[in-house]
N, C-alpha and C positions, 0 to 999 in steps of 0.2 A: 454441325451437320446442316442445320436451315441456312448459314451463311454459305455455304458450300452447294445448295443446291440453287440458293439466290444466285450464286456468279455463275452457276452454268444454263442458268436461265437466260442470261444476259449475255453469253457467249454465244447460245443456240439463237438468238435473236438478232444477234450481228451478223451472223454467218447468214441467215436467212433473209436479213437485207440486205444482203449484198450476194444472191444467191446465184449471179453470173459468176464470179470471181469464187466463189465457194464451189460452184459446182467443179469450173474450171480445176484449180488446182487437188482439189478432193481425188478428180478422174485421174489425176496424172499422179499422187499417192497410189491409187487404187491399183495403176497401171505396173508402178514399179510395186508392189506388195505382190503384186499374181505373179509378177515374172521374178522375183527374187523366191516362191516358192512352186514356182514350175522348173527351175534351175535345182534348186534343193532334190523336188521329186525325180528329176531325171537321172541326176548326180547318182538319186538312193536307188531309182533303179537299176543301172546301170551295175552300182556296186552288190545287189541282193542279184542280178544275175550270175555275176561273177561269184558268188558265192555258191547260188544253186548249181551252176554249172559247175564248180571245182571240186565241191561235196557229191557229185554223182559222178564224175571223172576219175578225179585224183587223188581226194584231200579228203579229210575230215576237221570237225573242226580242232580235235586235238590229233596229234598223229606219235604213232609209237616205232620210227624205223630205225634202220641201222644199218652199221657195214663190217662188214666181216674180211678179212684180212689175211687169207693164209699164209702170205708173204710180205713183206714191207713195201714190195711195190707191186702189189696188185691187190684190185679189192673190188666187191659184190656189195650191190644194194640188200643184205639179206637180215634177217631177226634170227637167229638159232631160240633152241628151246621156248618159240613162241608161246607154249602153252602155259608155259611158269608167269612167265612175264605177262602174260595176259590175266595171271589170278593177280598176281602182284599190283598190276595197276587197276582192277578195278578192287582191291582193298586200299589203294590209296585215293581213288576218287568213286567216293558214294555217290555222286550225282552223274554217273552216268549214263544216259538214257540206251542208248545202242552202240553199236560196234561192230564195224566190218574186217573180214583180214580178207590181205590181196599178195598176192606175189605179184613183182612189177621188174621187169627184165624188160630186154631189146632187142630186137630181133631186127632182118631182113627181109621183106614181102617179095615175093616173085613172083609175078603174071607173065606170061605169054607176049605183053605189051610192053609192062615196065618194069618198075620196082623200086621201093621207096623204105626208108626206115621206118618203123615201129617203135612206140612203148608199150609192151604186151601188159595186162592188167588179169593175173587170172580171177578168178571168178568166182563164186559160190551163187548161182543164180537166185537158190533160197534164201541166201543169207543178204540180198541186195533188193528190201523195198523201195528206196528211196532213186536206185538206176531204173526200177519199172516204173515207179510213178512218174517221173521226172525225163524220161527217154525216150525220145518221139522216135517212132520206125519209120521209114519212109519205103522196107519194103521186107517181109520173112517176121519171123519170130525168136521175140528172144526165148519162150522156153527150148528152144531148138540148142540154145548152149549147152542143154544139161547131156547132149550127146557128142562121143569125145571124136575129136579131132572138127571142131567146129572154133567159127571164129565170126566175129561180130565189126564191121568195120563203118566209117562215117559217109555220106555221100562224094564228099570231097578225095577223099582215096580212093573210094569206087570208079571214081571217073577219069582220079590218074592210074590208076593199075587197069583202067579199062575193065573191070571183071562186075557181076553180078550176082543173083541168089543163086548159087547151086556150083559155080565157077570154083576152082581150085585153085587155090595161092600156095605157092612152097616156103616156109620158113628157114632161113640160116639163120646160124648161131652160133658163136661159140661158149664153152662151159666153162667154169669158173676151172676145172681141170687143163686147158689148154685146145682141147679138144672138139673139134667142128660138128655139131650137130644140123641135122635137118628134118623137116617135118611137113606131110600135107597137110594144108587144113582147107575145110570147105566152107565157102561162103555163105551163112544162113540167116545174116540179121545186116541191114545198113541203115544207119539211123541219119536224123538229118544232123548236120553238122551245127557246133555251134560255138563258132570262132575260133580263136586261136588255140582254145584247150581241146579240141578236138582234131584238131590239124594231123596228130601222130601218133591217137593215143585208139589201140583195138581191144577189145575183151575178148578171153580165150576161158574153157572154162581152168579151173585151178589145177585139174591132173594133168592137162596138155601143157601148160606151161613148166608143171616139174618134171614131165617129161622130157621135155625139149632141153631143158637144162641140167638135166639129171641130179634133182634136191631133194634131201631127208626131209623123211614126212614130220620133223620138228624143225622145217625151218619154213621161212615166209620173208614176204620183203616189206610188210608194214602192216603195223594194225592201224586202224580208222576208228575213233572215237566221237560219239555225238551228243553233245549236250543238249538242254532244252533251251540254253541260252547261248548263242555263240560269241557274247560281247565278254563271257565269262574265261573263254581260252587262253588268255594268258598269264590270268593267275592259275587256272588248275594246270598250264603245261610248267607252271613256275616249282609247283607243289611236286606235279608229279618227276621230274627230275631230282629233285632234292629226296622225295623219298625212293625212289630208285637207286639212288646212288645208297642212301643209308640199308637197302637190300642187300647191296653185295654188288650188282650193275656196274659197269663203267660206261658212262656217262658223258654223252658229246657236251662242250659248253653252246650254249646257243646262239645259235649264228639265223639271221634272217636271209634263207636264199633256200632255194628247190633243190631237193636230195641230188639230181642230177647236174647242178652246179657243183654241188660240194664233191661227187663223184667224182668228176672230170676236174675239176681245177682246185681241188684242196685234199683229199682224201687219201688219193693215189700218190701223192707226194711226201706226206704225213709216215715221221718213223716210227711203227709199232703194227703187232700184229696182233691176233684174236678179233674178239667183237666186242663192237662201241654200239651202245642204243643213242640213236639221235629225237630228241621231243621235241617237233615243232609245231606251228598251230597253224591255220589254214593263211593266213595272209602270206608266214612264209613260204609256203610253198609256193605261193601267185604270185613270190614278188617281184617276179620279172615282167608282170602284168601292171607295178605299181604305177608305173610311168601312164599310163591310159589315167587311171586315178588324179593325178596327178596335174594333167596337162587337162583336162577338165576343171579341178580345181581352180588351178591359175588363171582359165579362161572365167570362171563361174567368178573368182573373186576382179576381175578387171574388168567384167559385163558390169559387179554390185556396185564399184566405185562410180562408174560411168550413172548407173541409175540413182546413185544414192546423191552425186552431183547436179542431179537434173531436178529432183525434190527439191534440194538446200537452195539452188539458183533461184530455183520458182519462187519459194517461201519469201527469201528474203528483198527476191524483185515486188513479189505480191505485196507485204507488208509495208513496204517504203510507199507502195502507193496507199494501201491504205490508210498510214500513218499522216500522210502527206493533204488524202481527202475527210481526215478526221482530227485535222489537229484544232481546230476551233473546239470540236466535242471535249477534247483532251483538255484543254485549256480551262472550258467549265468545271470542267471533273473535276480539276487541283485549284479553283476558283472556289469551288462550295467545301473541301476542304479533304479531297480525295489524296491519300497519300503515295509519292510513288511507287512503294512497291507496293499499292493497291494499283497502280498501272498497271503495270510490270504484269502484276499476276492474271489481269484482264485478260491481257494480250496472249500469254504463256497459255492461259486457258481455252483460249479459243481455238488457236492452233496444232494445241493438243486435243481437241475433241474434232478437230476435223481431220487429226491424223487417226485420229482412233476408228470413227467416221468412214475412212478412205480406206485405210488398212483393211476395218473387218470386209468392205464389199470385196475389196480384191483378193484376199484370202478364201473370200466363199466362192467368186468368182475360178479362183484356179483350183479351189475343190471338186468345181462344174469340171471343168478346161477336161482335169485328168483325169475325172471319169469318164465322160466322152470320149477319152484318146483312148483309154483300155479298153471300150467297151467295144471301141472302131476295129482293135488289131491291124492298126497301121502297122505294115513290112516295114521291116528296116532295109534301106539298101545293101545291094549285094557287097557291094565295095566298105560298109559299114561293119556288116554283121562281123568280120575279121575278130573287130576291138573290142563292138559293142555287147558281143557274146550276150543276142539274144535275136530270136528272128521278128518278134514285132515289138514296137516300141511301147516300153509301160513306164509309168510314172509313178514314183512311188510315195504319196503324200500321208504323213500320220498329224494327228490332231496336234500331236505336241509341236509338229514343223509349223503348221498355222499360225498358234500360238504363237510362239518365238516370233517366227516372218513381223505378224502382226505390230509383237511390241516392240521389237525393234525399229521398225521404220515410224511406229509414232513417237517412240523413243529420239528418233534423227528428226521428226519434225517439230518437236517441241524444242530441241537444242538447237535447230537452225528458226528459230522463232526469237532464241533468247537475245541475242543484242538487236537487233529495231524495237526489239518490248523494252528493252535497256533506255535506248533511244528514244521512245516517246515518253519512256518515264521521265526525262529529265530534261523534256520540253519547260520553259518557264510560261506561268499563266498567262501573263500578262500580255507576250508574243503571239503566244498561243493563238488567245482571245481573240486578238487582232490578225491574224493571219487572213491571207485573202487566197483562195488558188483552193 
């Protein structure tokens, strides 16, 4: 341990005489550490929006839906005898914190202006804290749903249906019977939109939609399940399928795609009839949003290669000069009877303590950065908000990302350190010695 604190004695002492070239490359460590976890937080925020927004939309983190079949080739987003099914699945997952049920149908809006498709969500307005906490109004009230023939829509619809609070929209539709329904509903809540999950997606309370579709009061089109962890949804939708099926259930195999895909391009094709419970868990449902994920990634990993290459550049241009204004030192060193890999590790150490050094200022640095940014409520632009499904931009930094950031890039500058440490270890004294330059 004393030897250990001798060599870093001796490394904090090098770096300090030569405290241009240590400041220099330290700043440009420091630089790519903040931006390799400003990248991280935007990443994470970006993807906790898309969470927050699909769990108050659409999704839960596990979900319990299905299709029902009267015929071989036609079929309903529906759950029959929802209420069993719902003892059933929370005896098979203890750890369930809440749970919403929604009927989810589709309808036709009709204003006086235009008219656009719908995903009708009904509603239980009591039974949805996480839609009031999480649902910005931009004008009416949501407990106005709890009176019937009301209907709740985005700004973004409001402005192509041209309609406002109190305006009257008509619904068509047809019934899983064959048969054309219609319905007014009055406008009493429009919230602000918030990207592409909001584009077509209106709340209606839960009788107007069995209304409008004329549904037994044991049927629904999905339960919403919530956990306290949602990194945990894949094993409890793993579990709860498997004991599903072992109830007596038939049982979709799992497929990663939104109910409405498998509607339209798998279901209705599919030979059998009755009802199938389908368990997915909330990424399937978004995962036609994976691509946004995705194409940030690929950008986030070709930003790190570019910065992780401008570190390695620096280190090893730095070192050579170093090496180059210290080799007479070097030559002593293995003169009085320094062994090379007592070089070797000189060098190793010094560069690992100025990444370490570099790392933490810029790690605390972009700790500052993104609080600052959240606390500004920077807008996202309008042309953004689409993908970025959030209207001001947050950054989502936890201590463990610091961390990581941190040791990772002083991880990359003690390995872009190791061959010129290589290098001056196996300077010969004698050269060394005599070396002029």
């Amino acid at each position: 341990m004393t030897v250990l604190l001798l060599d870093l004695q001796v490394a904090a002492r090098s770096l300090a005489q030569h405290s241009k070239r240590s400041l220099f490359l330290g700043a440009a460590v420091a630089a790519v550490t903040a931006a390799l976890v400003l990248l991280g937080g935007l990443f994470g925020g970006i993807r906790a929006a898309m969470l927050e927004s699909g769990t108050m939309l659409s999704t839960g983190h596990v979900n319990v839906g299905g299709f029902f079949k009267p015929t071989s080739g036609s079929s309903a987003p529906l759950v029959t005898g929802w209420r069993k099914v719902l003892e059933d699945t929370k005896r098979i997952v203890p750890e369930l914190q809440d749970y919403t049920v929604r009927t989810r149908r589709f309808a036709r809006a009709i204003s006086e202006a235009s008219s656009m498709q719908l995903a009708l969500a009904g509603i239980d307005v009591a039974r949805e804290p996480r839609l009031e906490e999480s649902l910005q109004l931009a004008a009416g009230s949501l407990d106005a749903l709890t009176e019937p023939n009301t209907i709740l829509i985005f700004e973004d619809q409001a402005r192509r249906l041209e309609v406002g609070i109190g305006d009257v929209l008509t619904l068509a539709a047809p019934t899983d019977r064959g048969a054309n329904n219609t319905a007014d509903v009055r406008v009493v809540a429009i919230a602000k939109s918030v990207g592409i999950l909001s584009a077509m997606t209106a709340f209606m309370p839960d009788a107007g939609v069995r209304k409008l579709y004329q549904l037994a009061p044991d049927t629904t089109g999905v339960i919403h399940l919530f956990l306290a962890n949602e990194r945990l949804a894949g094993p409890v939708a793993e579990r709860l399928r498997k004991g599903l099926a072992a109830a007596g259930y038939r049982v979709m195999d799992p497929d990663p795609q939104p109910y409405w895909m498998k509607l339209f391009a798998k279901v209705n094709a599919e030979d059998w009839t009755g009802q199938k419970l389908d368990v997915t868990i909330w990424e399937d449902e978004l995962a036609f949003l994976a691509w946004v994920l995705k194409a940030l990634g690929g950008l986030g990993g070709a930003l790190l290669l570019v910065l992780v290459g401008i570190v390695v550049i620096g280190i090893l241009n730095t070192l050579a000069i170093a090496i180059r204004e210290r080799t007479r030192e070097i030559g002593t060193l293995r003169a009085i009877g320094m062994q090379r890999r007592k070089v070797l590790w000189l060098f190793l150490l010094e560069m690992t303590l100025l990444g370490l050094l570099g790392s933490t200022a810029g790690a605390l640095a972009a700790a500052s950065i993104s609080g600052a940014v959240n606390a500004a409520r920077i807008p996202v632009p309008e042309a953004a908000l689409l993908f970025i499904m959030q209207d001001r931009w947050r950054i989502l930094v936890t201590p463990g990302a610091l961390l990581s950031s941190a040791a990772f890039i002083t991880a990359v500058t003690a390995l872009a350190a190791l061959y010129p440490a290589f290098q001056a270890s196996r300077l010969a004294p004698i050269t060394a010695i005599h070396h002029v330059g």
